[in-house]
C-alpha positions in Angstrom: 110.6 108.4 92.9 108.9 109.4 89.3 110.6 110.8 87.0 109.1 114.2 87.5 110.4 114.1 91.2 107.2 112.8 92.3 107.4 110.4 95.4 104.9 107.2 95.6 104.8 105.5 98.8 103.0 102.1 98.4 100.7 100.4 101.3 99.3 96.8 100.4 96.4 95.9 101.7 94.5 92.2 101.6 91.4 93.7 100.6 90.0 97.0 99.8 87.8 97.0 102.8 90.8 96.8 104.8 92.5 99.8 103.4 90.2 102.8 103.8 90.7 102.5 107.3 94.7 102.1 106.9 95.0 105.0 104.9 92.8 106.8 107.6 94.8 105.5 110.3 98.1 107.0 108.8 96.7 110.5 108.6 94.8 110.2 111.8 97.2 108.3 113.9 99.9 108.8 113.3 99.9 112.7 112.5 102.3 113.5 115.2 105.6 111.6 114.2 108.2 113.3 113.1 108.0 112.4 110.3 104.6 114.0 108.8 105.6 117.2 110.2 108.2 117.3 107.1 105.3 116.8 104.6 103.9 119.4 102.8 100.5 117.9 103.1 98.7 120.4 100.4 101.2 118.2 98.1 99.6 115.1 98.7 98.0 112.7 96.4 95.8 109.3 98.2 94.8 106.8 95.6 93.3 103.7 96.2 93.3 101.2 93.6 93.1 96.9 93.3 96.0 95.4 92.1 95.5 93.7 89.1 98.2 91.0 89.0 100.3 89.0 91.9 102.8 87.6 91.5 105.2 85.4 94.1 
Protein backbone atom coordinates (compact mmCIF):
# COMPACT_ATOMS: atom_id res chain seq x y z
CA UNK A 1 0.00 0.00 0.00
CA UNK A 2 1.19 3.73 -0.84
CA UNK A 3 1.53 5.96 1.50
CA UNK A 4 -1.55 7.82 0.62
CA UNK A 5 -3.60 4.59 1.27
CA UNK A 6 -3.38 3.79 -2.32
CA UNK A 7 -3.32 -0.05 -3.06
CA UNK A 8 -1.00 -1.43 -6.14
CA UNK A 9 -1.55 -4.90 -7.14
CA UNK A 10 1.28 -6.03 -9.43
CA UNK A 11 0.74 -8.70 -12.49
CA UNK A 12 4.07 -9.69 -14.35
CA UNK A 13 3.81 -10.55 -17.51
CA UNK A 14 6.74 -12.11 -20.08
CA UNK A 15 5.90 -9.71 -22.69
CA UNK A 16 3.68 -6.82 -23.26
CA UNK A 17 1.77 -8.61 -25.87
CA UNK A 18 0.96 -11.06 -23.31
CA UNK A 19 -0.55 -8.74 -20.82
CA UNK A 20 -3.25 -6.78 -22.55
CA UNK A 21 -5.16 -9.84 -22.70
CA UNK A 22 -4.37 -10.69 -18.89
CA UNK A 23 -5.44 -7.51 -17.70
CA UNK A 24 -8.63 -8.17 -19.85
CA UNK A 25 -9.01 -11.46 -18.61
CA UNK A 26 -9.15 -10.26 -14.94
CA UNK A 27 -11.94 -7.72 -15.55
CA UNK A 28 -13.71 -10.03 -17.98
CA UNK A 29 -13.31 -13.35 -16.36
CA UNK A 30 -13.15 -13.19 -13.60
CA UNK A 31 -15.83 -10.34 -12.69
CA UNK A 32 -17.93 -12.65 -10.57
CA UNK A 33 -15.57 -13.72 -7.63
CA UNK A 34 -16.13 -12.52 -4.56
CA UNK A 35 -13.75 -10.80 -4.49
CA UNK A 36 -14.34 -7.86 -7.21
CA UNK A 37 -17.72 -7.40 -5.94
CA UNK A 38 -15.77 -5.54 -2.90
CA UNK A 39 -14.08 -3.16 -5.33
CA UNK A 40 -15.11 0.08 -5.96
CA UNK A 41 -14.33 -0.20 -9.60
CA UNK A 42 -14.78 3.81 -10.38
CA UNK A 43 -11.61 3.75 -8.02
CA UNK A 44 -9.54 1.87 -10.29
CA UNK A 45 -6.39 2.74 -11.92
CA UNK A 46 -4.81 -0.09 -14.98
CA UNK A 47 -1.35 0.79 -15.97
CA UNK A 48 0.67 -1.04 -18.20
CA UNK A 49 4.27 -0.41 -18.19
CA UNK A 50 7.89 -2.56 -19.16
CA UNK A 51 9.96 -3.20 -16.53
CA UNK A 52 13.02 -1.66 -16.80
CA UNK A 53 15.47 -3.80 -14.71
CA UNK A 54 15.45 -7.66 -13.57
CA UNK A 55 16.96 -8.76 -11.28
CA UNK A 56 17.31 -12.64 -9.87
Amino acid sequence: MAGDGTVVDIVAYDTMAHARPGAAGITGEVADSPVHSTIDHSTVEWRLTTVLQHIE
